[in-house]
N, C-alpha and C positions, 0 to 999 in steps of 0.2 A: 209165723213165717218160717222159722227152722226146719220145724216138722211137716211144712207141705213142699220143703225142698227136699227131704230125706222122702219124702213120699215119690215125689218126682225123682229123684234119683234111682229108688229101690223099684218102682212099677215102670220106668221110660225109656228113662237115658240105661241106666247098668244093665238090663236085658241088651239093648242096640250095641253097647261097647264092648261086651263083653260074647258076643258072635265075633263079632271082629276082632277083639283079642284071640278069638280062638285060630282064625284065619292068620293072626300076626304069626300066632306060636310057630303054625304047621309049617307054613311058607320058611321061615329060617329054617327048620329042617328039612323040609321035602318041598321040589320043587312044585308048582301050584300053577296050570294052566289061566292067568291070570285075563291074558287078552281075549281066548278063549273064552270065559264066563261072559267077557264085556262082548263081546259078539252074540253069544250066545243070548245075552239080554234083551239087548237093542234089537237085535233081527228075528228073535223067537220071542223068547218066554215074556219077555217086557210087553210085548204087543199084547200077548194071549190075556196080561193081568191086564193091561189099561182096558182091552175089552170085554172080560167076562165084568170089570167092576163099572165100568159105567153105564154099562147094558144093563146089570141087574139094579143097579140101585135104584133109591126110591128117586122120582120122575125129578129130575134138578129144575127150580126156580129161575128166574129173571139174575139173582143174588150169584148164583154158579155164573154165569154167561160173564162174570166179572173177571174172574180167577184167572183166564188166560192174558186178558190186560192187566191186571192186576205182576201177573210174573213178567208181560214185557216190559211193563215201566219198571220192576226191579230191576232188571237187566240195565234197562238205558239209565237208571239213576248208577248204577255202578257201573258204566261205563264213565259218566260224567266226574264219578270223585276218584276214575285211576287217571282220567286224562287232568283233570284238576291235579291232582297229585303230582304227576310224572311234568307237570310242567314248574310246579312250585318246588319242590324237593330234591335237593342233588342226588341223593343216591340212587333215585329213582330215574333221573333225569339219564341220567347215562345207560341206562337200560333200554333194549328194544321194546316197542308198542306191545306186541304179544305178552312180553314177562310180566309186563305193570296189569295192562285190562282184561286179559283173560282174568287172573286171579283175585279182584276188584270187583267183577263184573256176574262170574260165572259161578254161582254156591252147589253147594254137595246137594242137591234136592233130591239125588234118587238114592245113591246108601244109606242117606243119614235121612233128608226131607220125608222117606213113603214110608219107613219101619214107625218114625220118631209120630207122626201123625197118624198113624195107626193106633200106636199104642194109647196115645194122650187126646185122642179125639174121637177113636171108633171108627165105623165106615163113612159116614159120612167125611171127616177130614180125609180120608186116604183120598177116597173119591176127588175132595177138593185137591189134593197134593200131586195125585197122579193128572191132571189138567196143567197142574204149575212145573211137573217133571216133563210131561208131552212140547210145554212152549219152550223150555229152557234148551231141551234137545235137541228142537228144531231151530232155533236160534245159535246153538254153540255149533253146531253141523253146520251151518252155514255163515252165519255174524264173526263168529270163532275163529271158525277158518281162516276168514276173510281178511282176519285184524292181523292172524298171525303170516300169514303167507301174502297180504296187499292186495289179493285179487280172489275171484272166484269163492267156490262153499256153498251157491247156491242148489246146486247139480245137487249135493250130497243129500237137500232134505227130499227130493225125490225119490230116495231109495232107503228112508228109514221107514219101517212098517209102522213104529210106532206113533206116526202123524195121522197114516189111513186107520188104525184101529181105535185111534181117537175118534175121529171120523165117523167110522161107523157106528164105535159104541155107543156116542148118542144119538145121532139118530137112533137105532134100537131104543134109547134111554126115552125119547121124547114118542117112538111111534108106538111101543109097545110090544116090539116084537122080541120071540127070544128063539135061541136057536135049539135045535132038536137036539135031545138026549145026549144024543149018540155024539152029535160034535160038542156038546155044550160042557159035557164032562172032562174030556181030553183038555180044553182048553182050559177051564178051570183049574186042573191039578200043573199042567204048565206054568200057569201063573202063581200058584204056589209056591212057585222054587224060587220067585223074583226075589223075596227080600231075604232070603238066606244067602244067595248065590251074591246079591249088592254087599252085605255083610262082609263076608267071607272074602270078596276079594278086595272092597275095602281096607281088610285088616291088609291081605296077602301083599297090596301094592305100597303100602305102610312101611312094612317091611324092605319093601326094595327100595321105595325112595330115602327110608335112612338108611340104609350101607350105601346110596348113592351120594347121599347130600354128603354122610362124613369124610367117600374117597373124595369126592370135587372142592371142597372147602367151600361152598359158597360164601359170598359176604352176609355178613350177621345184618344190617342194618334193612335191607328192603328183605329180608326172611321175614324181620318180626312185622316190621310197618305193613306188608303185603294183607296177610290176615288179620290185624288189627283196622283197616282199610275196608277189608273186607265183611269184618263183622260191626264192628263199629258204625260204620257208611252206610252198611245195609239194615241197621236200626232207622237209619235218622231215614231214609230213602224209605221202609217201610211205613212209619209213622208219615211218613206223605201221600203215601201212595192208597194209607186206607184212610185219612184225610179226604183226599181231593177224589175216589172210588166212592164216601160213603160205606167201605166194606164194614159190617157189622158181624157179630157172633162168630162163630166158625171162621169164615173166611176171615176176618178180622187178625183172627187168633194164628189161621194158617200161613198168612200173608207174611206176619211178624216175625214167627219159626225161622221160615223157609229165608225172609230176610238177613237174620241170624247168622244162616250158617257159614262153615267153613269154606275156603276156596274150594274148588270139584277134584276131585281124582285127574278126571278127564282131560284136565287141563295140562298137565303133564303130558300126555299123551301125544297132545294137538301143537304142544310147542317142539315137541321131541320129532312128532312125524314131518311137521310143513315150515317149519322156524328155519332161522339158519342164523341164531342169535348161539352162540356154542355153552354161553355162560347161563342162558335161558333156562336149560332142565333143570338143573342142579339147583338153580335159584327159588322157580316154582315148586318145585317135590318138597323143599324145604318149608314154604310155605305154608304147605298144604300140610306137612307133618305136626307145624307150630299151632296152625289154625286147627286140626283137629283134637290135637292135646286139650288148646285152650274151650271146645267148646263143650269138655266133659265138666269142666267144672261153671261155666257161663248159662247153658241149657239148663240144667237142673232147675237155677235160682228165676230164668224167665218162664220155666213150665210155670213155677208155681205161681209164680206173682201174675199170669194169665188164669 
């Protein structure tokens, strides 16, 4: 058991943590077009990967066509245990809806979810992972929104690319088609910068939200409960979810992962832009600082024991 943790540690996890350490370092020193990368992701380079990879892979099964239900019952089971939660728990109770179920609800699938399934699964999982980052996107763009602002977010998933190049890539995936050289290269090397650029401004936004969380003081008690909610809940919700799916192998393995992880980056972003809870950011960034910590040492010991 030891030695397939230190395995998974030294080939998975420590390559993943340690990009984003390096993105931590650079950002305290120099400042680091942060929002910039996350646009650049979502409206470029992220589409380019989700499509050169599920165009080329090999032709996905009946088993794939799971993966996108499979990531919406995660969502709606962590929705279930921040509203369970935020109605059981004082600390929580006195918090706006956004601060409790975005961070409950919404996992880091694309920093941490498309590198961490790559490394420990090959293409195939990525393949799988990037179906489970395309639903979660098009759910927090719109579900997200929704929860944090009371209305609206539907509008928004009409304008992520990354839903149509889902879209396409399988169809391409199932007709057979691939694109000429000439485009097919460009788009390739695009997608290449996705999980460096996830990395990198993973670590960068890291950075910012702890010199944020320590000027705001957030309350200690829904910081830690947030991400233990999070990771915790999304155990027991993934073990349901490949239950009542049948997910077997692979998807089984990725379903669990991806249930695992920490609150999203994102989620800060989406309480900060549409919220109007003021104690909200400070509370989420925290969260997502404590859940990230915690999942360098949690990931290791369930890579191996899968």
């Amino acid at each position: 058991m030891l030695e397939s943790v230190l395995q998974a540690i030294l080939s998975v996890v420590a390559p993943v943590f340690l990009v984003a350490a390096v993105g931590f370092v650079y950002a305290r020193r120099r400042p680091l077009p942060i929002s910039g990368f996350t646009d650049l992701i979502i409206y470029l380079t992220g589409a380019c990967l989700v499509f050169d990879k599920l165009s080329t892979a090999a032709r996905f099964d009946l088993s794939a066509a799971r993966a996108p239900v499979s990531a919406a019952l995660l969502i709606l089971g962590g929705l279930a245990v921040g509203a369970l939660a935020r109605r059981s728990i004082p600390s929580l109770a006195r918090l706006g809806r956004g601060a409790v179920l975005l961070p409950t609800a919404f996992m880091n699938a694309g920093n941490l979810g498309l590198p961490l399934a790559a490394l420990a699964y090959g293409e195939g999982g990525l393949s799988l992972a990037m179906l489970f980052f395309v639903t979660f996107a098009a759910l927090q763009y719109s579900v997200g929104i929704a929860i944090v602002k009371g209305r609206g977010g539907l509008r928004e998933v009409t304008r992520l690319p990354l839903v149509y190049a889902a879209v396409f890539g399988v169809a391409f995936n199932q007709v057979g088609w691939t694109l000429p050289t000439t485009l097919a290269v460009p788009v390739h090397m695009l997608g290449q910068t996705v999980i460096p650029l996830m990395l990198l401004s993973l670590g960068a936004r890291l950075a910012t939200l702890v010199s944020s969380s320590a000027e705001r003081r957030p309350p200690l008690a829904p910081v830690l409960l947030l991400p233990a909610l999070r990771m915790g809940g999304g155990a027991l919700v993934a073990l349901a979810v490949n239950a009542l799916l049948g997910n077997e192998g692979t998807l089984a393995r990725v379903t669990f992962v991806v249930g695992i992880l920490p609150p999203a980056v994102m989620n800060f972003a989406l309480v900060e832009k549409y919220g109007d809870d003021a104690a909200a950011p400070a509370i989420v960034s925290g969260a997502i600082a404590v859940g990230t910590v915690a999942a360098i040492v949690v990931l290791p010991v369930v890579l191996a024991v899968l």
